[in-house]
Each structure stands twice: as C-alpha cells, then as structure tokens.
C-alpha positions in Angstrom: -209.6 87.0 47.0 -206.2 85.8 48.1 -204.1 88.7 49.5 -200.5 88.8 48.2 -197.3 90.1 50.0 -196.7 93.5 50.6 -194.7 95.1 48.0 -192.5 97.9 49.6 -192.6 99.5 53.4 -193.1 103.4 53.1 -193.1 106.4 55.6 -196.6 107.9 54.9 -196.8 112.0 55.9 -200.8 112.7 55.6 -201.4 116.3 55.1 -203.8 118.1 57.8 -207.0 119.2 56.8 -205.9 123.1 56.4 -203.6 121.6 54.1 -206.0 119.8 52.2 -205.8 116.5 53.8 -208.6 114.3 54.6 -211.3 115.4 57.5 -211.1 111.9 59.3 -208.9 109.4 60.0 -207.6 106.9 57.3 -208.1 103.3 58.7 -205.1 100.4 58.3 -206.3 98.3 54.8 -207.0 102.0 53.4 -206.2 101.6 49.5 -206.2 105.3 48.1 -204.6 106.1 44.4 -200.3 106.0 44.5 -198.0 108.2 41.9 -194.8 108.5 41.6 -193.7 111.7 39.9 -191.2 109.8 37.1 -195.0 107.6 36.1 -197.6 109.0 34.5 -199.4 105.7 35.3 -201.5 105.6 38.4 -202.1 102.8 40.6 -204.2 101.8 44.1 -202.5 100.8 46.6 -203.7 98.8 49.9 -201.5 100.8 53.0 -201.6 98.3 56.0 -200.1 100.6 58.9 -197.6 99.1 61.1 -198.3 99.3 65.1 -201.3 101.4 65.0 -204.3 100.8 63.5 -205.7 104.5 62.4 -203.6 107.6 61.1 -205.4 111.2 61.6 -205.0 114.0 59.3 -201.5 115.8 59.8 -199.5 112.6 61.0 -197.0 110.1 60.0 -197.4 105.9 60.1 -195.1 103.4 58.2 -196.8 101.5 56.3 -196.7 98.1 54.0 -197.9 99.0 50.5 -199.5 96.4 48.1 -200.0 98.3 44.6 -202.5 96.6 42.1 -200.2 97.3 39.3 -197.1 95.7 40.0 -196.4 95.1 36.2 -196.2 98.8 35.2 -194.0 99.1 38.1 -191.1 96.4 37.1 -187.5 97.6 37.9 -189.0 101.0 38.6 -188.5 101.4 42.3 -185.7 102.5 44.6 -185.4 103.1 48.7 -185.9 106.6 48.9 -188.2 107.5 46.1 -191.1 109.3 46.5 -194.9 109.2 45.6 -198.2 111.0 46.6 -201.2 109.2 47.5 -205.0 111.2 46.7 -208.7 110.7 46.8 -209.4 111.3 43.1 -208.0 114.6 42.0 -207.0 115.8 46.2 -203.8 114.8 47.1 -204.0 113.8 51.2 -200.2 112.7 51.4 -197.0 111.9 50.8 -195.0 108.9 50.9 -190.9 107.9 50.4 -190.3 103.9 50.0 -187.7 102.5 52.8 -187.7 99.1 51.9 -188.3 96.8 49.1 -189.9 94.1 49.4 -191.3 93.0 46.2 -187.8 92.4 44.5 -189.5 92.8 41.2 -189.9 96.1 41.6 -186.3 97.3 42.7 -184.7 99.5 40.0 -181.6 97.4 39.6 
C-alpha cells in the first residue's frame, strides 16, 4: 500500500477515561473514525502524532491526519473547524484542524 500525504495537521484533546475516553494509550499510526458535525458522512482517519510517539487518555498531541475519504471531503474544510474522533459508537476525543494541507479539501 503506498502511503499518501497527510491531509490537514489537527490539535487532538483525548478525553480521560472518567470521561469516557479510552483505558490505554493511543499509539502514533492510530486510525480511529473522524466526524465533523456539518457531515453526516463518517470517515477513518490515520493520526501520525508529531514529536511523541504515544498519547494517554486525558492529553493533547498535534497530529497529521490522513482521512480515507478525501472525496466526500472536497472544499469542505477550514483552519479551525472541529471534529470528534470514536471507537465505534464512544467518542474518545476531539479534534480542531490548524492547517491544511491537502488543498483539495480547503473550503474556498
């Protein structure tokens, strides 16, 4: 599989585990579900944290984000917007985009 360039550079807030965040850590290449509230449409996304390698429950990492789904994603994004990221139906975070990278994606 040939990996492809990052789309968009996020701050990620993981929730703590009283919060209903995840029990362990979340590893750098971890690819959980990504929504934005103004899309119905889910998508994965691959989160490659920049200088550390693991996040715990209850912190903060930037992040490079490559969705799946960059079609249903076309002239969709902005800096700033948010998304939550879940296991299934649990949501273990939050996320706000502070840069494009995939111009494809920037809401023009």
């Amino acid at each position: 599989m040939v990996q492809r360039n990052a789309d968009f550079i996020a701050k990620l807030y993981y929730l703590n585990t009283e919060q209903g965040g995840r029990k362990t850590p979340a590893f750098s290449g971890y690819r959980p579900h990504i929504q934005f509230g103004h899309k119905k449409y889910n998508t994965s996304g691959q989160q490659v944290f920049l200088n550390k390698n693991e996040v715990r429950p209850g912190e903060n990492v930037d992040a490079e984000i490559t969705i799946i789904a960059t079609e249903e994603f076309k002239n969709e994004l902005k800096i700033g917007a948010f998304f939550k990221f879940s296991e299934g139906s649990r949501i273990i975070g939050f996320g706000e985009i502070i840069k494009i990278l995939n111009r494809e994606l920037e809401k023009k």
